[in-house]
N, C-alpha and C positions, 0 to 999 in steps of 0.2 A: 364529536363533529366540530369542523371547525366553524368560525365564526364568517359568513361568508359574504357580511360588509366589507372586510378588511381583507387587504392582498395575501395571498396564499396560494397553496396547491391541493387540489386534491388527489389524495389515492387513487393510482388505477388498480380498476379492476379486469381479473378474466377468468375465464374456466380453463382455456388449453394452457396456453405457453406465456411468458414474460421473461422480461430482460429491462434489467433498468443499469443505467449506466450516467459519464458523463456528457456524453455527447450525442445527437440526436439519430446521426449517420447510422453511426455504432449498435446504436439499439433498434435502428431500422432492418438492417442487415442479420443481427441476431434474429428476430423474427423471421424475415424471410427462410432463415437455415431450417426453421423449427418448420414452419408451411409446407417447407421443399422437401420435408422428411426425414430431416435432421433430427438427431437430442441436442440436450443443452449443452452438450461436449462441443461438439460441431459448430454450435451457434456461438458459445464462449469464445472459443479459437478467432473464430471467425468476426467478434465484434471485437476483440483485444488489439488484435494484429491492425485493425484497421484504427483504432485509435492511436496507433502511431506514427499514422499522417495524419489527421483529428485533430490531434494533440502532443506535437514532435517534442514539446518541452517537457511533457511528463512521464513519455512511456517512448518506447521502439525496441526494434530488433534488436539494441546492444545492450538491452537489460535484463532484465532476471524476474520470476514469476515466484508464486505461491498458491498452491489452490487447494480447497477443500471440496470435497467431491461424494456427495450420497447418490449412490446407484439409486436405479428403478428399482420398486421392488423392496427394498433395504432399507434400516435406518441405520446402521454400520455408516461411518465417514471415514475415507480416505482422504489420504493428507499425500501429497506431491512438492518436494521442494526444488523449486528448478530455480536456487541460486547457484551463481558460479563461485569457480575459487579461484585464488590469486597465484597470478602464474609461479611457477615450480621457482625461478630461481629470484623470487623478490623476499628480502632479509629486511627485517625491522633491526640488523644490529647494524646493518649498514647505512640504513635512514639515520640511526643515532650518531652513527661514527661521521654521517655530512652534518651533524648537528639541526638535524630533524629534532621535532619534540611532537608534530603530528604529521599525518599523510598529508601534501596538496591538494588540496583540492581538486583544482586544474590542472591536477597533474598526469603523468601517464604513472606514476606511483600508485595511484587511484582506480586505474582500470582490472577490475578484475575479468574475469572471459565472459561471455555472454551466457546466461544458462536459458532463459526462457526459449528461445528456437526447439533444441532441444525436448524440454517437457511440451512444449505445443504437438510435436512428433510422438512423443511416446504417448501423452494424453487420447490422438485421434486414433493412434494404432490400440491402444489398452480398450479405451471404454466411446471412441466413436461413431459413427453409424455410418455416415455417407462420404468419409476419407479426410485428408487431408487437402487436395490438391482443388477441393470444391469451399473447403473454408477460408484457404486463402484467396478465392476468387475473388474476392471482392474486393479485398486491399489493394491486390493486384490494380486492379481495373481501375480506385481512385487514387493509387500512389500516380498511374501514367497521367490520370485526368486531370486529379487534381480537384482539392477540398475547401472551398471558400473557407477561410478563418476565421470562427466565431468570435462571440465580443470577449467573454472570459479569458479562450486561446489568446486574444490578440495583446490583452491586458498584462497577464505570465509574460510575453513571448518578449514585450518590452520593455519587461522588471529584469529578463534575463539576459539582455541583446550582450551586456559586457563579458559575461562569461563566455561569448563562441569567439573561437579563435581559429586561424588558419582555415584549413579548410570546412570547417561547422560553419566558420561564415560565408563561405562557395554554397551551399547547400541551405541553410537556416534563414537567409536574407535573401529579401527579394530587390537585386540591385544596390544594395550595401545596406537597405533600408529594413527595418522592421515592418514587417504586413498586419496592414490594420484591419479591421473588420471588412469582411466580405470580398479582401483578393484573395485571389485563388494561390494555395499552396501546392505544387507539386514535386514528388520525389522519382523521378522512372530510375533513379538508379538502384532505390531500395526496392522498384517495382522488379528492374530484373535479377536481385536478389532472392523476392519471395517468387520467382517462378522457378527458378532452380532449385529450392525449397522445394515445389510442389512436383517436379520431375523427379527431383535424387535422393526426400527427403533430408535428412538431417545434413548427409555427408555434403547435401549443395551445401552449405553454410561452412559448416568445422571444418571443411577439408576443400583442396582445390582452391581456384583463382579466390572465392570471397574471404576465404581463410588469410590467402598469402595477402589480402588487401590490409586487412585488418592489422596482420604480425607487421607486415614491412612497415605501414603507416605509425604504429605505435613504437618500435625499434626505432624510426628517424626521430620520434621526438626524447627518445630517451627509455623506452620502456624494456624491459629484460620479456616478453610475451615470447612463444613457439609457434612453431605448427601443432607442436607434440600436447602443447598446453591446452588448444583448441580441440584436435582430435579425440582429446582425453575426455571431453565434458560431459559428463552423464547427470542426469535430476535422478532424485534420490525418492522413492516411496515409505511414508515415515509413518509413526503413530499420534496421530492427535494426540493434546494433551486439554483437561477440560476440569473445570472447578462450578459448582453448586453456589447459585445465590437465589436464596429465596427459591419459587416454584420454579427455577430453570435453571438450563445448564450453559454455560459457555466454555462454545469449545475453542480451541484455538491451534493453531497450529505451534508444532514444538521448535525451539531452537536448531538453528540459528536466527530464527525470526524473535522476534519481541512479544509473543503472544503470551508468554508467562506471565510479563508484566500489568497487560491487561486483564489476570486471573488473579491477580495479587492485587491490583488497584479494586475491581470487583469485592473482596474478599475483606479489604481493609473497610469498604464504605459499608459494608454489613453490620459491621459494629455501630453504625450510626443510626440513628433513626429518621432516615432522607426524608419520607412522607409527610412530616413532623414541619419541615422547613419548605417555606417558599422556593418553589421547582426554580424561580427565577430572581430570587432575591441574592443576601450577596452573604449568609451565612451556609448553603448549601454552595455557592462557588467557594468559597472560604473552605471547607474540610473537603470539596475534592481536589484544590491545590496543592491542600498539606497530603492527602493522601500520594496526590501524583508526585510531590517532592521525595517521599518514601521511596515510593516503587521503584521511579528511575532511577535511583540512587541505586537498589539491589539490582538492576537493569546492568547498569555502567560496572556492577562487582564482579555479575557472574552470568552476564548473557553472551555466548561463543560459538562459534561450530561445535556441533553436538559431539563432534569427537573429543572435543576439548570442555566442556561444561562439566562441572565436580557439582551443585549446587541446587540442581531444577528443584529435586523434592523439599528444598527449604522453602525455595521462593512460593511453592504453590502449599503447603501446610498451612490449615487454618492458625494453628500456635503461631507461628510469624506472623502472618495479617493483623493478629489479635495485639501482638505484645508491638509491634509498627503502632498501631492505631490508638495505642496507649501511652504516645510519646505526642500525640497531636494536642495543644491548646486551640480551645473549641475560640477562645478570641484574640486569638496574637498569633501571626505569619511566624514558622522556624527562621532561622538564618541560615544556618547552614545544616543539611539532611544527615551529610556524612558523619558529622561529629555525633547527632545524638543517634543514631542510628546503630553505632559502630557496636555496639555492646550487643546488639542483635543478632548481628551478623558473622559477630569476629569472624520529493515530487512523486506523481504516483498518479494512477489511472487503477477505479475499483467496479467491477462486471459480475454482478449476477444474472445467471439464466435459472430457470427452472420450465421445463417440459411438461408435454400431456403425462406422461407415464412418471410425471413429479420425481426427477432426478433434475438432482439440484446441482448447480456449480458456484462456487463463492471464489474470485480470481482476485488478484491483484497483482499487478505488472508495471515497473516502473523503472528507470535511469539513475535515480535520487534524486539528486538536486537538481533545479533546474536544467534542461539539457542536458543534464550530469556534467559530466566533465568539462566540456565545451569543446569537445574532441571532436572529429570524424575523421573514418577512412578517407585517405586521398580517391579511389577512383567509384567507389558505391556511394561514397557519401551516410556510412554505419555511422551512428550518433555513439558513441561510447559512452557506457555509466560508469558513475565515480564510485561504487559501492563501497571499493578498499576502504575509500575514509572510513570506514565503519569498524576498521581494525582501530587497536592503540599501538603504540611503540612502546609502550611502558613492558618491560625486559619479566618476561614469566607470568605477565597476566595469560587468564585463558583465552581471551580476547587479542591475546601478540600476532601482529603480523607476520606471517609466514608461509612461504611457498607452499601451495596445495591447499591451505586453507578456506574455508568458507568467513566472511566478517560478521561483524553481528549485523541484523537486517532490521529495518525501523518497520517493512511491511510485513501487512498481517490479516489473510482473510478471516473470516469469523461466522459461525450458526449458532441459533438458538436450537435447545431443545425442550422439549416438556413432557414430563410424562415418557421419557425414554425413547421421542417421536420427535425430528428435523422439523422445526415450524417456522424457520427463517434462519435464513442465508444476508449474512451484511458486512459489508466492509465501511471503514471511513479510512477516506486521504487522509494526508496532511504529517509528509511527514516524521517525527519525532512526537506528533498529537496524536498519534494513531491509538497505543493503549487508554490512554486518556480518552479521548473519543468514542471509544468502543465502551467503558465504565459510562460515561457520559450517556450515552444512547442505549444503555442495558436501563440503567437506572430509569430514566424516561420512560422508558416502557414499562417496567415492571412497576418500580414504584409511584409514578407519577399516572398511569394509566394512559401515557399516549399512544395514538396510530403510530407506527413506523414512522410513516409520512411528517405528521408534528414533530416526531422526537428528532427528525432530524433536521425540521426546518426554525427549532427551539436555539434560542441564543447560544452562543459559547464559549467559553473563556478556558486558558491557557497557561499554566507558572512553567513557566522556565526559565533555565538561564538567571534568575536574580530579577525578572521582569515576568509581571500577569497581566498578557496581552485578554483585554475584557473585549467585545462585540459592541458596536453600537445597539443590537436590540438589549441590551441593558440598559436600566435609566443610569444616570447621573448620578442620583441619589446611591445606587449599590456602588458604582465605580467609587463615591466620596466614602463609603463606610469600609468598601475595602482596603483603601489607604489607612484608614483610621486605624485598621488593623496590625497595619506593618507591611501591608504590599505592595511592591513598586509596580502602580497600573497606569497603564496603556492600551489607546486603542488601535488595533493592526489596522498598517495599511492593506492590508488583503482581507476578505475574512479566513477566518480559519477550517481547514480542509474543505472538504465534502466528501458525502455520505450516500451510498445505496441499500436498500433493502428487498427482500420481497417475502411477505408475512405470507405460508399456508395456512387457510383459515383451517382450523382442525374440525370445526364442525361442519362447516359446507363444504371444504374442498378446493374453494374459490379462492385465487391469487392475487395480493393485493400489494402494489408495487410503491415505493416511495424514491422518488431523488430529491438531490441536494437541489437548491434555488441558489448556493453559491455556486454554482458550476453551470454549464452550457445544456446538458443535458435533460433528460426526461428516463421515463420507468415504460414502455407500451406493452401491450399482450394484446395476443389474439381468443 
């Protein structure tokens, strides 16, 4: 329990349905789905789509999804990947032959097709109850209205103002300005987007006038896109992929997403004895940086479109975690991961629902990077994501870009299991911290004995890049010893991601909801 002098959150609680999200709207409106007679299918769809008027710099229509999915009934998980691929005629030998050495950013190089639309259709047709055309109602109704932007939104929206160009800034600015807390945002162009959605299903979107918006739009700035690219886009039904720590399972979804990485970071911190060290001091941050410096490293070697990946069953073997974890000095920062390593090996919006009849949904839907691209259609005003960056140019990796492909993905829903039984569904943003994150808030829980709720309102810190971005809820004190170590620390100007859960108590029954306090939202149930 927490201490309730000092500022915090408490867990919600419910017996029927919950939905914990970033945004307040979002998790309003999933309820309401679940009241109206909806499951958490219906209520998922239904709170995602609408955080991307919510939240247009970290999720919409022109990005891509991931969800894991326990039926009623079932503790079976279904794994849905509704990222796109990069259209048919884009060459990484041609990026190199302009003297590319990565994708731009902001470029239209960068755009891959949109897949989430797509999985939101085959999702309410596969496993939802009350349609399609009643999930997007809502979005519908506040794309026309329009969404006061909260402080968080408005915070991102003017970290990212530089990234919109041309027309993302017709659409993303209100009057050339960034919108600051509580003006109202509105989209009616993506509003009559998602009605044609709910009349034609999928084919409104891939095919026809939104389609030709999208390819013409992306053609004038340079981009090689189709019609045939768009019409082609199908989400793919796949197999979880899931590794044992301690009394639970984490599952994750499989590549092209990054959730190996978090079954590998998992896997290496097992070797440690985490309970042993201060949940919050600076030698428990100290061995999971060096852990996370491992991981992504075998991340960057051999995470790809699964048609292309040679590698998963090393990455997830306890024997690698072990002999990674053996290359770790428990008090001196690595330098560089790849070198000792080698011998081993030769933005984002995250929605859980869970319903009376306890089928669970663990979503996450996002653009990338800020706004992604900083792209839109000229006449809808689609936000295009830049996911391509997530390919390399480097000539024969599994990861090469190349027409038809899928990129590697930084997002990554996540559930707990225990005892063979779904007792939480959780995602964290943030991301390239997302496997880190997920290690981070496994560990919490398990070995730390926190609520959900605590575990993810517990400090955080970050190694990447050559930089450990540490949290101010750290003192001083660990930020000075971590330097002593050898690591270059800093504190983010952002905090780093956020985080949703919802724990099924297994002995009551009762659901027990956690959100991030770095983000706008809340967790509610009925």
């Amino acid at each position: 329990m927490r201490d309730f002098h000092l500022p915090g959150r408490s867990p919600v609680f419910a017996g029927n349905g919950m939905c914990a999200t970033s945004h307040p709207l979002a998790a309003k409106v999933a309820i309401q789905m679940l009241e109206a007679g909806g499951n958490a299918v219906d209520a998922a769809i239904a709170g995602a789509v609408l955080l991307g008027i919510c939240e247009p710099q970290m999720t919409g229509i022109g990005g891509d999804c991931f969800v894991l999915l326990k039926p009623a009934g079932s503790e079976d998980i279904v794994a849905l990947n509704g990222s796109g691929r990069a259209p048919a005629a884009l060459s990484a030998a041609e990026m190199r032959e302009r003297g590319l050495t990565t994708i731009p950013l902001g470029g239209p190089e960068a755009v891959t097709i949109p897949g989430a639309i797509d999985a939101f259709c085959r999702l309410s047709k596969d496993w939802g109850k009350i349609g399609l055309k009643a999930s997007l109602a809502p979005a519908i109704h506040y794309a026309q209205a329009g969404v006061p932007v909260a402080p968080r939104t408005a915070f991102d929206w003017a970290e990212a103002k530089g990234s919109l160009k041309g027309a993302a800034r017709d659409y993303f600015l209100l009057n050339g300005k960034v919108p600051t807390p509580g003006q109202t945002f509105r989209a009616p162009g993506q509003a009559e987007v998602l009605r044609r959605i709910a009349m034609d299903g999928r084919e409104g979107f891939y095919e026809g006038e939104v389609a030709e918006d999208m390819v013409n739009s992306l053609n004038a700035l340079g981009g090689v896109h189709t019609l045939d690219d768009f019409a082609n886009t199908a989400c793919d039904y796949t197999q979880p992929i899931s590794g044992t720590y301690k009394e639970v399972e984490l599952v994750e979804h499989p590549p092209n997403g990054q959730g190996a990485t978090a079954i590998l970071m998992a896997n290496m911190l097992a070797q440690f004895d985490l309970p042993s060290m201060d949940p919050f001091g600076a030698q428990r941050a100290h061995i999971e940086a060096e852990v996370a410096k491992l991981a992504y490293d075998a991340r960057n070697r051999f995470i790809a479109d699964a048609d292309h990946i040679t590698r998963l069953d090393h990455m997830l073997a306890p024997e690698t975690a072990t002999k990674l974890a053996a290359l770790i000095d428990p008090k001196r920062a690595m330098e560089n991961p790849s070198v000792i390593s080698e011998a081993v090996h030769k933005e984002t919006i995250y929605l859980t629902v869970v319903d009376k009849d306890r089928m669970a949904v663990s979503l996450i839907y996002s653009v990338f990077h800020s706004f992604g691209s900083g792209l839109a259609s000229d006449k809808f005003g689609i936000n295009f994501q830049n996911r391509g960056a997530g390919f390399t140019l480097e000539d024969g990796h599994p990861n090469e870009a190349i027409g038809g492909k899928r990129p590697m993905h930084t997002i990554i829903p996540g559930m707990v299991k225990k005892d063979g039984k779904v007792i939480m569904p959780f995602g964290v943003m943030g991301g390239a911290y997302q496997p880190n994150g997920h290690a981070r808030f496994l560990t919490n829980v398990v070995d730390y004995g926190m609520h959900p709720q605590a575990a993810i309102d517990a400090p955080r810190s970050f190694s990447d890049a050559g930089n450990m971005q540490v949290e101010r809820g750290y003192s001083d004190a660990v930020r000075a010893e971590l330097a002593e170590m050898g690591h270059s620390v800093s504190i983010p100007k952002t905090a780093i991601g956020g985080a949703q859960a919802i724990l099924i108590d297994p002995e009551t029954g009762v659901l027990q909801g956690g959100s991030d306090p770095r983000k706008d939202g809340c967790a509610l149930g009925y």
